[in-house]
N, C-alpha and C positions, 0 to 999 in steps of 0.2 A: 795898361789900362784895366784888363779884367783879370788879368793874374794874378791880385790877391786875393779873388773871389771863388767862393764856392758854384762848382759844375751842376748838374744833376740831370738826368735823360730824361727825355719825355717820349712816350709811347703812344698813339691814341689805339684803344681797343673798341670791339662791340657789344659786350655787354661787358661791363664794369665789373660786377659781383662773380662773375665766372674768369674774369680777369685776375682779378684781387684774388681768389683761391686760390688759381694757378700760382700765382707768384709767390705767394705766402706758403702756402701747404704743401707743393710741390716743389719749387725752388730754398723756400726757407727765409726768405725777406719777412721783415717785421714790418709792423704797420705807424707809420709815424704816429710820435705820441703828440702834436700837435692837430688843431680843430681840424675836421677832414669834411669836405663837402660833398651832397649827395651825387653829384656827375662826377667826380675826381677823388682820385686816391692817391697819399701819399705813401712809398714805404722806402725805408733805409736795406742799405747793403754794405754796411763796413763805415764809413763817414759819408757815402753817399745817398744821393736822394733817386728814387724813380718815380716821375707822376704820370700816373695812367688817369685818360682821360674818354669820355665816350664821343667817338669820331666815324663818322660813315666811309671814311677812307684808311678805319683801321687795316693794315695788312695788305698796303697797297706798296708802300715798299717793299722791295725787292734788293733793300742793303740792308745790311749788319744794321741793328736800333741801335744796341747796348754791349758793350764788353765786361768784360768779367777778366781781371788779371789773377790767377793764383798761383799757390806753390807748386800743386800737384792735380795736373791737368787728367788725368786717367784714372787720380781718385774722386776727382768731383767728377768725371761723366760718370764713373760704376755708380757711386753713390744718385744718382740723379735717375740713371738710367732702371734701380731699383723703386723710384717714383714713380716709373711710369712714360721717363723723357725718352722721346725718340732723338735720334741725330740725325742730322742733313750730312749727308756724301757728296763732296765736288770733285769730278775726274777731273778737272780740266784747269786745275791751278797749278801753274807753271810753280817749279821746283818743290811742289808738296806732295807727296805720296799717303793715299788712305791704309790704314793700320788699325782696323774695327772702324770704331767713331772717332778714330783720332786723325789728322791731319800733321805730318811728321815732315821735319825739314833738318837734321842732326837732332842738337836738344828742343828746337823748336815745335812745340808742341798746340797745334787747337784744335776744336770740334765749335760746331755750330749745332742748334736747333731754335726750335721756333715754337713762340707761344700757341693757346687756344684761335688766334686771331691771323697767326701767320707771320708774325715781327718775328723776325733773324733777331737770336742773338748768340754771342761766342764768350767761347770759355778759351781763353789763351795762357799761354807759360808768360808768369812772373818771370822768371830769371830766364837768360838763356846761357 
């Protein structure tokens, strides 16, 4: 039914323009080149979409919003981490061991951090 369809995450944040920096100037998302409206922003990440939107319950979850799959899990945290991103540490995930900002299971590889507003998101191994 919706598996020919295009995905795309939605985030709600609290202020929008300190949202949209974060994501763009410190992560490196571009900004969709379609009309973009004053409370929502749309930005691409590879053929996907993220819409951040202004929500007074931004940063109320306490799950993972958005993932992030890539080749090389320990060059995008250095690279991020020289923006300015902190990482989130979890002692308490059965069969993962912390290794810096990294979360290690053999080749399995994540870290997490969290925007200006507090939405989780993780950077996990492409391959394992």
């Amino acid at each position: 039914m919706l598996s020919d369809n295009d995905l795309s995450a939605t985030i709600a944040v609290k202020d929008l323009e300190r949202a949209r920096k974060f994501y763009e100037q410190v992560l490196g998302l571009k900004r969709d080149s379609g009309p973009q409206q004053p409370t929502v922003a749309t930005l691409t990440s590879g053929k996907s979409r993220l819409l951040l939107y202004e929500s007074k319950f931004a940063g109320t979850n306490q799950a993972t919003a958005a993932t992030w799959a890539v080749d090389d899990v320990a060059g995008t945290v250095a690279a991020l981490r020289k923006n300015g991103v902190k990482f989130e540490h979890y002692d308490n995930l059965p069969g993962l061991k912390v290794e810096g900002d990294l979360h290690v299971a053999g080749a399995f590889q994540v870290a997490w951090l969290k925007d200006p507003d507090g939405n989780i998101l993780q950077i996990v191994s492409q391959r394992m």
